[in-house]
C-alpha angles and dihedrals in degrees: 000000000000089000091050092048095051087043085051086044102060095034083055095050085061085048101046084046086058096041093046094045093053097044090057089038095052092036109029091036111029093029095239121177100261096230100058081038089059090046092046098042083039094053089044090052095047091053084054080046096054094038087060098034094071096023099059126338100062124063098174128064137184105194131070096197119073091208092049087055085042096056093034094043085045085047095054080043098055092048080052093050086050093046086045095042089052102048093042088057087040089052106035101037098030101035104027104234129145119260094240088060093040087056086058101071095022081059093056101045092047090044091058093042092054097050109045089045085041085055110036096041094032123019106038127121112264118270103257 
């Protein structure tokens, strides 16, 4: 498992790159409510996080079927996008911070519930 978390780490790190750009540039710049920009920059980093996930980070796999991993991988996502939608608005409407530092935390809490639910659904190897 150690290989596979500092594969998920640097393929999240993309991610989150992706994630965080898009949610300044959609709420500093174009003046997006930050809560539908932290859905949208959120959605936009899971699909580079998939992309890497079973292109390289995971050697494992526990599906056959590729649409079977999609739903499920898009499942564990949209329980990511609920736990980062509700820390963003904890931390942004009841604590005062700025939406750039929220995502900070919020990032680190949904990154280690992905990838321990991505591993341990998805990417596992195969019960003997």
């Amino acid at each position: 498992m150690g290989a596979d978390l500092v594969r998920y780490g640097f393929a999240s790190a993309l991610a989150l790159a992706v994630d965080y750009g898009v949610l300044l540039l959609l709420s500093k710049i174009f003046a997006v409510p930050y809560l539908l920009a932290a859905g949208i920059s959120f959605l936009l980093g899971m699909a580079v996080a998939y992309a890497l996930s079973i292109g390289v980070v995971f050697k494992d796999r526990r599906s056959v079927r590729p649409s079977l991993e999609a739903a499920s991988f898009v499942a564990i996502g949209v329980a990511g996008l609920a736990i980062n939608q509700f820390l963003i608005w904890m931390l942004v409407s009841r604590f005062g911070l700025d939406v750039g530092i929220a995502k900070a935390p919020t990032a680190g809490v949904v990154f280690m519930f992905n990838f321990l639910a991505r591993r341990t659904l998805l990417f596992a190897p195969r019960p003997a």
